[in-house]
PyMOL CGO cylinders between C-alpha atoms (Angstrom):
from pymol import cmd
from pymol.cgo import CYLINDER

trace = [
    CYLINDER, 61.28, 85.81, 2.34, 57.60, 85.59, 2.71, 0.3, 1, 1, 1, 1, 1, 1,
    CYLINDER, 57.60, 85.59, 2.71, 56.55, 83.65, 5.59, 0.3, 1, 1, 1, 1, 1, 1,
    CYLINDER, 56.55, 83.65, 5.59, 52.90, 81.90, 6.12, 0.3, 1, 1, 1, 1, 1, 1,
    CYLINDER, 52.90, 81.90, 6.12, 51.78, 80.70, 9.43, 0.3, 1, 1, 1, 1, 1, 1,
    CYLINDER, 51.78, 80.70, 9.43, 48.60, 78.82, 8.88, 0.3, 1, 1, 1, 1, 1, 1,
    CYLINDER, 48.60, 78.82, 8.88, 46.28, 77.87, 12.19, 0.3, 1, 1, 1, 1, 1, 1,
    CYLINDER, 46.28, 77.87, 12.19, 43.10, 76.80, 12.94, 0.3, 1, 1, 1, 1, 1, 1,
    CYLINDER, 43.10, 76.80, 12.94, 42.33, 76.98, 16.62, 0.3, 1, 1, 1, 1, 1, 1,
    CYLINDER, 42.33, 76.98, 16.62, 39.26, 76.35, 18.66, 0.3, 1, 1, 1, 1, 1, 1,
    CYLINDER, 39.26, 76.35, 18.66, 39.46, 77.98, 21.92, 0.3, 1, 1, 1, 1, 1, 1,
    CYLINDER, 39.46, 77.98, 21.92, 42.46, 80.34, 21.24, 0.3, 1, 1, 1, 1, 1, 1,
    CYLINDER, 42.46, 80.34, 21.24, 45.72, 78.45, 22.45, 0.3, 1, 1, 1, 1, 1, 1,
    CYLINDER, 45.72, 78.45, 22.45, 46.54, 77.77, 19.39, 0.3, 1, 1, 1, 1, 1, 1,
    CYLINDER, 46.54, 77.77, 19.39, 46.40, 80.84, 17.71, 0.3, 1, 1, 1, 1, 1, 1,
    CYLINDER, 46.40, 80.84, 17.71, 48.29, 82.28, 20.46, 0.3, 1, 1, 1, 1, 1, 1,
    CYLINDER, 48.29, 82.28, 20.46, 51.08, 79.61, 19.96, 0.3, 1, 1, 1, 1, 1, 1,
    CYLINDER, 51.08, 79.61, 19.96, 50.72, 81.01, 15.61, 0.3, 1, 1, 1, 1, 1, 1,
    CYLINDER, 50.72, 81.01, 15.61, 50.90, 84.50, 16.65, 0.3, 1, 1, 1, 1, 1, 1,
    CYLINDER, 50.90, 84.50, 16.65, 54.13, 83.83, 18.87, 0.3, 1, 1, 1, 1, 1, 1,
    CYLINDER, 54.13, 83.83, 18.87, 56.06, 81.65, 16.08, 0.3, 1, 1, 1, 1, 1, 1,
    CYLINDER, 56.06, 81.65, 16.08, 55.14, 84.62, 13.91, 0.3, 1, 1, 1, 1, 1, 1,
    CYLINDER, 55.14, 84.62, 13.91, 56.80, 86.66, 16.48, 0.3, 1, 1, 1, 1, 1, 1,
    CYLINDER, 56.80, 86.66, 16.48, 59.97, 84.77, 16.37, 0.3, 1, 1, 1, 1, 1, 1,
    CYLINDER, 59.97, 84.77, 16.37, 59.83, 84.92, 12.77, 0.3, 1, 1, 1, 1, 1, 1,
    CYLINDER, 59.83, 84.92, 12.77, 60.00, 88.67, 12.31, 0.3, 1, 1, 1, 1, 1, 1,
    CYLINDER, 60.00, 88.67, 12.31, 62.52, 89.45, 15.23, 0.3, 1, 1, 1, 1, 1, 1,
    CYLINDER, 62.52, 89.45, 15.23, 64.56, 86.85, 13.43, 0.3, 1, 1, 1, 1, 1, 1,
    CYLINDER, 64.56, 86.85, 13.43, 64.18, 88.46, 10.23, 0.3, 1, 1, 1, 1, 1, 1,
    CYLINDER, 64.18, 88.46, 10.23, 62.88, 91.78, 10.06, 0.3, 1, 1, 1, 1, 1, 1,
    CYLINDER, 62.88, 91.78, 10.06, 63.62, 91.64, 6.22, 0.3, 1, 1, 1, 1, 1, 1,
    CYLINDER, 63.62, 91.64, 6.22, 60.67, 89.05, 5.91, 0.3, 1, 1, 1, 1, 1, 1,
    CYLINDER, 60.67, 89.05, 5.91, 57.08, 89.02, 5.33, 0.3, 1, 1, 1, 1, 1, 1,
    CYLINDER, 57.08, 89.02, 5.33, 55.23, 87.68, 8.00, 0.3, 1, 1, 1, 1, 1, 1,
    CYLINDER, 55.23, 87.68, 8.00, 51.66, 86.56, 7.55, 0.3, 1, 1, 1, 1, 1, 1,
    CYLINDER, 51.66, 86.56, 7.55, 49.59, 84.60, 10.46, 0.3, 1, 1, 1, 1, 1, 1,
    CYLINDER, 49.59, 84.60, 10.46, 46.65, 83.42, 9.21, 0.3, 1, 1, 1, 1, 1, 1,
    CYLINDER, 46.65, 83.42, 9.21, 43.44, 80.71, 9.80, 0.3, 1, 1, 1, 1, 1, 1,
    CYLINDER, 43.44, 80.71, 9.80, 43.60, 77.84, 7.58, 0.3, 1, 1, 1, 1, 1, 1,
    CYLINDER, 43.60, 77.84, 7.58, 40.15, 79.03, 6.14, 0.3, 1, 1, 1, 1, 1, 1,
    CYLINDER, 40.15, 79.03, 6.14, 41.51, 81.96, 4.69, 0.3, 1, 1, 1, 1, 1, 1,
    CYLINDER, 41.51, 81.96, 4.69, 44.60, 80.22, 4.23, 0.3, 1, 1, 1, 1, 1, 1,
    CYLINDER, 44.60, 80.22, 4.23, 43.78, 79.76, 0.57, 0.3, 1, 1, 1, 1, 1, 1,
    CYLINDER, 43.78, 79.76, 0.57, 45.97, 77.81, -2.62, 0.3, 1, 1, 1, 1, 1, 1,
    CYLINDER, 45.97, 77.81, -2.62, 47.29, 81.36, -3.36, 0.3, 1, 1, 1, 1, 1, 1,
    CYLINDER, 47.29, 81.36, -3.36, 48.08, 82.11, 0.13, 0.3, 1, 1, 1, 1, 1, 1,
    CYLINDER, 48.08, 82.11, 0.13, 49.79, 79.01, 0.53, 0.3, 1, 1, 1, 1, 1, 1,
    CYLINDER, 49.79, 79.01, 0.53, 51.43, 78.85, -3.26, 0.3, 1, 1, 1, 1, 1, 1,
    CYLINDER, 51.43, 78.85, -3.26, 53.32, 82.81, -2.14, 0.3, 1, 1, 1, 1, 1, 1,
    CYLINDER, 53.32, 82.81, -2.14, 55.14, 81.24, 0.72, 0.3, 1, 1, 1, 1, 1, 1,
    CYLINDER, 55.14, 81.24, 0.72, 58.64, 80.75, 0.67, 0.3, 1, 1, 1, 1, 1, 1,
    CYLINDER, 58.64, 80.75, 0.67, 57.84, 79.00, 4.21, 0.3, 1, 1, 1, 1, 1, 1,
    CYLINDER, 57.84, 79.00, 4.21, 54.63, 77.29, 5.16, 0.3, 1, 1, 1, 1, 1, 1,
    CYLINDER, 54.63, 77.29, 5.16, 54.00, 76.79, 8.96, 0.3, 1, 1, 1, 1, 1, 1,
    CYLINDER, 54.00, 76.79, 8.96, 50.84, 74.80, 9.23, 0.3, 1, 1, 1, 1, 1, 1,
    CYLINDER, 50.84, 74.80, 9.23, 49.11, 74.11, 13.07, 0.3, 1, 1, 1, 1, 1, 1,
    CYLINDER, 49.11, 74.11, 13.07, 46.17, 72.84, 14.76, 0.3, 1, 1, 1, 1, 1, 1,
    CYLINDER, 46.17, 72.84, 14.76, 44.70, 71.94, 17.76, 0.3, 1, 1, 1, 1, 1, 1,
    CYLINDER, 44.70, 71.94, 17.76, 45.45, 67.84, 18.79, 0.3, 1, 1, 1, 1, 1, 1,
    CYLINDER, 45.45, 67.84, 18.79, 41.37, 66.16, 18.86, 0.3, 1, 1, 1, 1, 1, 1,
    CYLINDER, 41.37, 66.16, 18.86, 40.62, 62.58, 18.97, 0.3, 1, 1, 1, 1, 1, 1,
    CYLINDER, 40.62, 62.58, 18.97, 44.77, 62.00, 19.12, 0.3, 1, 1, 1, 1, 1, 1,
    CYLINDER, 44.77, 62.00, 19.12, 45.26, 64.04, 15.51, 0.3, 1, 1, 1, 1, 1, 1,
    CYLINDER, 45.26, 64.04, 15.51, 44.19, 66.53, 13.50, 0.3, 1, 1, 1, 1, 1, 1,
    CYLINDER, 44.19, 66.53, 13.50, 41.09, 68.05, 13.47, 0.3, 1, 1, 1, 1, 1, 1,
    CYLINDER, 41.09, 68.05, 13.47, 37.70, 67.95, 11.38, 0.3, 1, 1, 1, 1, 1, 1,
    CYLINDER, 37.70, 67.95, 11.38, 34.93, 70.17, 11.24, 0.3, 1, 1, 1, 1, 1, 1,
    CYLINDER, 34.93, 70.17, 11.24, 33.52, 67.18, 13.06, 0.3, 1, 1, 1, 1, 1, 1,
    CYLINDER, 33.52, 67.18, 13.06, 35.82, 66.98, 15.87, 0.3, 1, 1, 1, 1, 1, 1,
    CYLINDER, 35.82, 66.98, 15.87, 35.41, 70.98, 15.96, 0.3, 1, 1, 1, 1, 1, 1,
    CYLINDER, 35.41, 70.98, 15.96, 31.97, 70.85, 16.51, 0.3, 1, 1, 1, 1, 1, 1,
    CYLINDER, 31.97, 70.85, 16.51, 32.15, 67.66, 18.94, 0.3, 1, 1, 1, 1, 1, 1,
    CYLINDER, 32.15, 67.66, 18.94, 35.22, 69.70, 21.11, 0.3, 1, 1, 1, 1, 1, 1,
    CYLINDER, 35.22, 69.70, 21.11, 32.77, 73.01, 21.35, 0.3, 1, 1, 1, 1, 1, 1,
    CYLINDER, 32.77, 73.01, 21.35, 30.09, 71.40, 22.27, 0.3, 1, 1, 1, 1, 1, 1,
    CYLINDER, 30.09, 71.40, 22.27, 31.64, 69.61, 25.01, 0.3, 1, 1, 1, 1, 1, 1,
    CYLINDER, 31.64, 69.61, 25.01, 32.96, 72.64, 26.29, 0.3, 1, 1, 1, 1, 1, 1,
    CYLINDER, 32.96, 72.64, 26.29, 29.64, 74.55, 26.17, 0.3, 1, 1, 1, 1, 1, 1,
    CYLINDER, 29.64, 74.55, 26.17, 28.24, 71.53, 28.37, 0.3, 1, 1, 1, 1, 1, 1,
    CYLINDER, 28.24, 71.53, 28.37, 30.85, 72.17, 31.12, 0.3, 1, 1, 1, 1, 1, 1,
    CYLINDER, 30.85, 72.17, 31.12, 30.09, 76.36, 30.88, 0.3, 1, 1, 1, 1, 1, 1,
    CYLINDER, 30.09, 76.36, 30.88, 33.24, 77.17, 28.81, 0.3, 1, 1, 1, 1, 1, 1,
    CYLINDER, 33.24, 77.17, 28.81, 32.76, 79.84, 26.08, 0.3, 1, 1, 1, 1, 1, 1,
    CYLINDER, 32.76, 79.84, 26.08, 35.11, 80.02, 22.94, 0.3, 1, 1, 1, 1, 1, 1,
    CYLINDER, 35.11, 80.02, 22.94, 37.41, 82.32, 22.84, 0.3, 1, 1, 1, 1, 1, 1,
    CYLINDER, 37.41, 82.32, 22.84, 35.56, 85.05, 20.94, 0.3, 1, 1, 1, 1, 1, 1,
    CYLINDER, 35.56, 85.05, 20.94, 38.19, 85.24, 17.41, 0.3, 1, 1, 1, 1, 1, 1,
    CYLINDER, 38.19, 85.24, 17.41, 38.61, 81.54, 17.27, 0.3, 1, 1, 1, 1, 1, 1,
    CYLINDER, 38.61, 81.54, 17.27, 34.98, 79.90, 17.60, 0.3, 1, 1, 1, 1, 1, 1,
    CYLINDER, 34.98, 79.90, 17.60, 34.01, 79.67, 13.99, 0.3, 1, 1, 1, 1, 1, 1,
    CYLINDER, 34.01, 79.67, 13.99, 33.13, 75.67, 14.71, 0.3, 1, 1, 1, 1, 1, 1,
    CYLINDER, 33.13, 75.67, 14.71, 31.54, 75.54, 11.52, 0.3, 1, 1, 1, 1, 1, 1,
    CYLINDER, 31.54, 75.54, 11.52, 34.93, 76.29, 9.87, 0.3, 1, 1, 1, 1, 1, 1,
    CYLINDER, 34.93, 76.29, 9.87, 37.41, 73.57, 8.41, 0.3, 1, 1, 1, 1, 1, 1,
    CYLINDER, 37.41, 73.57, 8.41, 39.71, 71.36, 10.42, 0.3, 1, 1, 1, 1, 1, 1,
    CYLINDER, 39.71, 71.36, 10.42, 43.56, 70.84, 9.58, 0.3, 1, 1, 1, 1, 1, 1,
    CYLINDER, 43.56, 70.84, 9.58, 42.50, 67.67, 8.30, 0.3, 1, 1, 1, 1, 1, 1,
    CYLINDER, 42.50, 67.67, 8.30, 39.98, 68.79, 5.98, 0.3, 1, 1, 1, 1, 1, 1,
    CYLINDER, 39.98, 68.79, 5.98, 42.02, 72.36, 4.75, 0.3, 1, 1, 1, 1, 1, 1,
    CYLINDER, 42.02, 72.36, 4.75, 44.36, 69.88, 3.52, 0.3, 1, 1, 1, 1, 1, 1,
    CYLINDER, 44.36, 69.88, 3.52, 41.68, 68.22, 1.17, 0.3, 1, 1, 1, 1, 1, 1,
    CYLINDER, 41.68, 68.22, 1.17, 41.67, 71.85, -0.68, 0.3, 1, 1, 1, 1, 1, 1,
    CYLINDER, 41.67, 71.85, -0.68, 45.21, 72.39, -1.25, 0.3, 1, 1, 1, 1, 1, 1,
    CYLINDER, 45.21, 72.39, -1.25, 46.66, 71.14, -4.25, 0.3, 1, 1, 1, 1, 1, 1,
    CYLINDER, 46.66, 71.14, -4.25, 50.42, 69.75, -4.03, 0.3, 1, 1, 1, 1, 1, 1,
    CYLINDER, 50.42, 69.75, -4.03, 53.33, 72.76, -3.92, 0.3, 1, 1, 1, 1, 1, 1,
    CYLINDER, 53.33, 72.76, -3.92, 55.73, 73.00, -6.35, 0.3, 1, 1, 1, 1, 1, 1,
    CYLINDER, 55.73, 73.00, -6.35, 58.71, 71.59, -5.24, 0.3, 1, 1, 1, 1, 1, 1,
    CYLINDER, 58.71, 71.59, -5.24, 61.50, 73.07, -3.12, 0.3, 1, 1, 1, 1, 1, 1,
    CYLINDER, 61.50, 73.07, -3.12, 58.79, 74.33, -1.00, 0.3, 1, 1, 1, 1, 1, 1,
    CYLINDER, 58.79, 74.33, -1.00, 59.65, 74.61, 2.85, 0.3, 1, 1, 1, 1, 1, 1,
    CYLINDER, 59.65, 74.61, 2.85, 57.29, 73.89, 5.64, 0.3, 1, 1, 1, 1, 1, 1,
    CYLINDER, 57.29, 73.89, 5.64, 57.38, 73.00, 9.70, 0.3, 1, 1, 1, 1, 1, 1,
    CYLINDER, 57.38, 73.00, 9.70, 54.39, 71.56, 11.48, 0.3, 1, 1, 1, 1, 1, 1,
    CYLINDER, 54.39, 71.56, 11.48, 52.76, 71.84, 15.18, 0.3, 1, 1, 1, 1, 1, 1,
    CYLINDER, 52.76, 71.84, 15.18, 49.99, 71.43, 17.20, 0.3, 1, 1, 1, 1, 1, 1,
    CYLINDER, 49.99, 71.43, 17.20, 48.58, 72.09, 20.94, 0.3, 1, 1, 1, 1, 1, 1,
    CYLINDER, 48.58, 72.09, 20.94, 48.15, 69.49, 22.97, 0.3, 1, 1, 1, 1, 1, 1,
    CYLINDER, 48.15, 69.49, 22.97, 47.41, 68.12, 26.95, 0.3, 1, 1, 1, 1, 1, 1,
    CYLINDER, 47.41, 68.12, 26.95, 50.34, 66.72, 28.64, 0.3, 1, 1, 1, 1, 1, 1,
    CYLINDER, 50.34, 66.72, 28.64, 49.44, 63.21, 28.76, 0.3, 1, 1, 1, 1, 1, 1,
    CYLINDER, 49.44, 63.21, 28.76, 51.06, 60.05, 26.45, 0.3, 1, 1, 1, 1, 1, 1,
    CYLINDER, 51.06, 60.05, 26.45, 47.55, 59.33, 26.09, 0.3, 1, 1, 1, 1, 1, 1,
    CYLINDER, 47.55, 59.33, 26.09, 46.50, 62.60, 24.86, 0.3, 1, 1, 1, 1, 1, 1,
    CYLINDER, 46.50, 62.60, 24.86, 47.81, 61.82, 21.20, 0.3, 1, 1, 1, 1, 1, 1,
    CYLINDER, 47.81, 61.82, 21.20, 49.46, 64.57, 18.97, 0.3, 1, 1, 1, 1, 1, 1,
    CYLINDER, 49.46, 64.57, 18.97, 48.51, 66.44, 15.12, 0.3, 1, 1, 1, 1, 1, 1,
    CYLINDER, 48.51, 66.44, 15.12, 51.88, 67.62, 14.83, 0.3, 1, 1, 1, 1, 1, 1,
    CYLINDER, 51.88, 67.62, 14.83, 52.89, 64.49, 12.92, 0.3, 1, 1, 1, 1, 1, 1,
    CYLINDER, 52.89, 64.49, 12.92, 49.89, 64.26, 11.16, 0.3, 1, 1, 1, 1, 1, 1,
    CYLINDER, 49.89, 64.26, 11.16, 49.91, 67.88, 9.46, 0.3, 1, 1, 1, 1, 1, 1,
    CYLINDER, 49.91, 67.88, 9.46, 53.93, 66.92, 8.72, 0.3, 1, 1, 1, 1, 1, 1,
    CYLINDER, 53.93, 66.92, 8.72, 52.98, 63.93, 7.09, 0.3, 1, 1, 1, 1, 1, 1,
    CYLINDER, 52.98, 63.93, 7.09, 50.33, 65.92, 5.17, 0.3, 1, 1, 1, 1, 1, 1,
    CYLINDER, 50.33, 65.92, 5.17, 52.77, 68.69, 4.42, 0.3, 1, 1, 1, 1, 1, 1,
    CYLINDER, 52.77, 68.69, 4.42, 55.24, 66.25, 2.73, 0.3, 1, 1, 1, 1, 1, 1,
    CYLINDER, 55.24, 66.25, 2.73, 52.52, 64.54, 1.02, 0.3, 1, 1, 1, 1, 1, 1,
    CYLINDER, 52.52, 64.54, 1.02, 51.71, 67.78, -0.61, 0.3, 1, 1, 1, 1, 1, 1,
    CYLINDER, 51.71, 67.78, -0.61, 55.32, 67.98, -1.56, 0.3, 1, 1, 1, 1, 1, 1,
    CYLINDER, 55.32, 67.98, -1.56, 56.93, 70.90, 0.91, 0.3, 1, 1, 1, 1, 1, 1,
    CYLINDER, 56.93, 70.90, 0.91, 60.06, 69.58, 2.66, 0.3, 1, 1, 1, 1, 1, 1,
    CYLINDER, 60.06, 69.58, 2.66, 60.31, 69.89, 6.47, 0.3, 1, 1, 1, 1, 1, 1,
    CYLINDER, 60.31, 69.89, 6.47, 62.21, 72.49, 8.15, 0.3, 1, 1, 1, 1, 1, 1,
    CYLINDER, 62.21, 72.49, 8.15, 61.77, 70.92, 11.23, 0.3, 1, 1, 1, 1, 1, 1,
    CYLINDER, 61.77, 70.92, 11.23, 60.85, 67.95, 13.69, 0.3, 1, 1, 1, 1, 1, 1,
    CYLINDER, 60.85, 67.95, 13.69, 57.31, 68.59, 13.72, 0.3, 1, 1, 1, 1, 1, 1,
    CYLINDER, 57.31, 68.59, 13.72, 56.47, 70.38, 17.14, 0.3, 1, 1, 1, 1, 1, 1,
    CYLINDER, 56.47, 70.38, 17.14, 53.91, 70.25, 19.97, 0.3, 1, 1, 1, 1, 1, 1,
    CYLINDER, 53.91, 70.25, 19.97, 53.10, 72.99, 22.65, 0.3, 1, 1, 1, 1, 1, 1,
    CYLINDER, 53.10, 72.99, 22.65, 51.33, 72.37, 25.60, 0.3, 1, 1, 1, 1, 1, 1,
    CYLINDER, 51.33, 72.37, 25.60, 47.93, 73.07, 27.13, 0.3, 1, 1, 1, 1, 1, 1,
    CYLINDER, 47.93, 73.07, 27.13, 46.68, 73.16, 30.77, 0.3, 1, 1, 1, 1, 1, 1,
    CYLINDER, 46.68, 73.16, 30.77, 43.23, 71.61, 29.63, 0.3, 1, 1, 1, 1, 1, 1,
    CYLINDER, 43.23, 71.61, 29.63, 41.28, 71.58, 26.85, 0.3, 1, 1, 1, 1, 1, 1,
    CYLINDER, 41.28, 71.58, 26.85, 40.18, 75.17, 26.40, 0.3, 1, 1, 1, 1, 1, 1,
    CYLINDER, 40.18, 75.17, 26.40, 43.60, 76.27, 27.81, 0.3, 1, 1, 1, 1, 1, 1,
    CYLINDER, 43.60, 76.27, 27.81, 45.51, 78.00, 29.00, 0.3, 1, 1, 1, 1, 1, 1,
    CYLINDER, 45.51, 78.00, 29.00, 48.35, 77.34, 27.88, 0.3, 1, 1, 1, 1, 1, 1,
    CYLINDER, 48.35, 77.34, 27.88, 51.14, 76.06, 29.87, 0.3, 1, 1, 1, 1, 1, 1,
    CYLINDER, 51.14, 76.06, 29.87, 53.49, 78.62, 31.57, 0.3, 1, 1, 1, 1, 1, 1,
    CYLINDER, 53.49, 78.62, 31.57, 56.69, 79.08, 29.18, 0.3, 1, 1, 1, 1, 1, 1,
    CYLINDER, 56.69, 79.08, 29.18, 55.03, 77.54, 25.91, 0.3, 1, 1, 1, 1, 1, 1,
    CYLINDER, 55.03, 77.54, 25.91, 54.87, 80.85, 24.49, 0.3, 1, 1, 1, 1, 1, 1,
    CYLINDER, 54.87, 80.85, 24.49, 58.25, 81.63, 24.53, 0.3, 1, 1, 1, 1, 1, 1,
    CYLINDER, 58.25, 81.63, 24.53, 59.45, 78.39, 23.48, 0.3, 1, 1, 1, 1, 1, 1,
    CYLINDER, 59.45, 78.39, 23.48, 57.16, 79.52, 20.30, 0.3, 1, 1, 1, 1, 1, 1,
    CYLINDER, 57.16, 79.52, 20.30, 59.21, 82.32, 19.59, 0.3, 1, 1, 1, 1, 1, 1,
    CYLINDER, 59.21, 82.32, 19.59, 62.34, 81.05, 20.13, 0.3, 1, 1, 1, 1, 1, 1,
    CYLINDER, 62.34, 81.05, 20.13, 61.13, 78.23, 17.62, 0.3, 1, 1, 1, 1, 1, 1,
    CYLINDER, 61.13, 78.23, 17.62, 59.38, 80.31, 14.87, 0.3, 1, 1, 1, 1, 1, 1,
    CYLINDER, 59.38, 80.31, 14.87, 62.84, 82.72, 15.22, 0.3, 1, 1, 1, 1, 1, 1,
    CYLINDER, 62.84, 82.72, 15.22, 64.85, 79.50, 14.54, 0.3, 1, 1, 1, 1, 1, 1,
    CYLINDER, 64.85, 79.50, 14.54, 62.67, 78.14, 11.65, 0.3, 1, 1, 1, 1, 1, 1,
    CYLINDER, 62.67, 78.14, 11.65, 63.80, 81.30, 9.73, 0.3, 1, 1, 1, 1, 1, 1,
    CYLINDER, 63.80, 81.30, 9.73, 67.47, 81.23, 10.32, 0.3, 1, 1, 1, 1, 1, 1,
]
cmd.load_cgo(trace, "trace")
């Protein structure tokens, strides 16, 4: 089995959260192969050799992200003297929303799960349903209830225990 774990992430939360369901994948099954990857090199080919998709992204404006709302989030944070974290700050780089605009539709039978990072407020909004929405309109059926994990504030950290729920929920994606 050849698992993908796609991500885009701003300030690093939610490439942590990727790396972890990656985590769970592999301890789950060792057998597999476990890629975690940014959407932007998260290519059609990339995408096309996975037996399961895992697609995430940071929640802005209430839903997925845009280079737009990548570039509006950073510079917000630069105004209030947070840096990005160093692997993740390629604001210039696509959003969930706008990665989805290059992928063409999967072939069916294709199996995908969705999730996002996001502030513990009603108010705060969630991606996780967009991406799953965007997922089945590119024809991959759902795994899972699409997922959220949560952040302290905007450029993290993440929430104490989050991480581990990650694991436990990548491991039981795969099983």
């Amino acid at each position: 089995m050849h698992v993908v774990v796609a991500y885009e992430s701003l300030f690093g939360n939610t490439h942590e959260i990727a790396e972890a369901i990656a985590e769970g994948a592999r301890t789950a099954r060792p057998d597999s192969e476990v890629s975690c990857v940014p959407v932007a090199e998260a290519g059609p080919d990339v995408v096309a050799s996975a037996d399961v998709l895992v697609v995430g992204g940071p929640t802005h404006m209430h839903g997925m992200s845009s280079g737009m709302s990548r570039r509006m989030g950073l510079s917000a944070e630069e105004k209030k003297g947070v840096e990005a974290h160093p692997a993740d700050s390629a604001a210039e780089g696509p959003g969930v929303r706008d990665w989805f605009r290059t992928l063409p539709k999967a072939a069916g039978g294709h199996r995908a799960a969705a999730f996002d990072t996001r502030a513990d407020s009603r108010l705060a909004g969630g991606a996780a349903n967009g991406i799953a929405r965007a997922l089945r309109q590119h024809g991959f059926d759902l795994l899972a209830e699409p997922e959220g994990f949560i952040i302290e504030d905007a450029a993290g950290p993440l929430r104490e225990g989050e991480r581990t729920r990650a694991v436990a929920w990548g491991a039981d994606l795969v099983r």
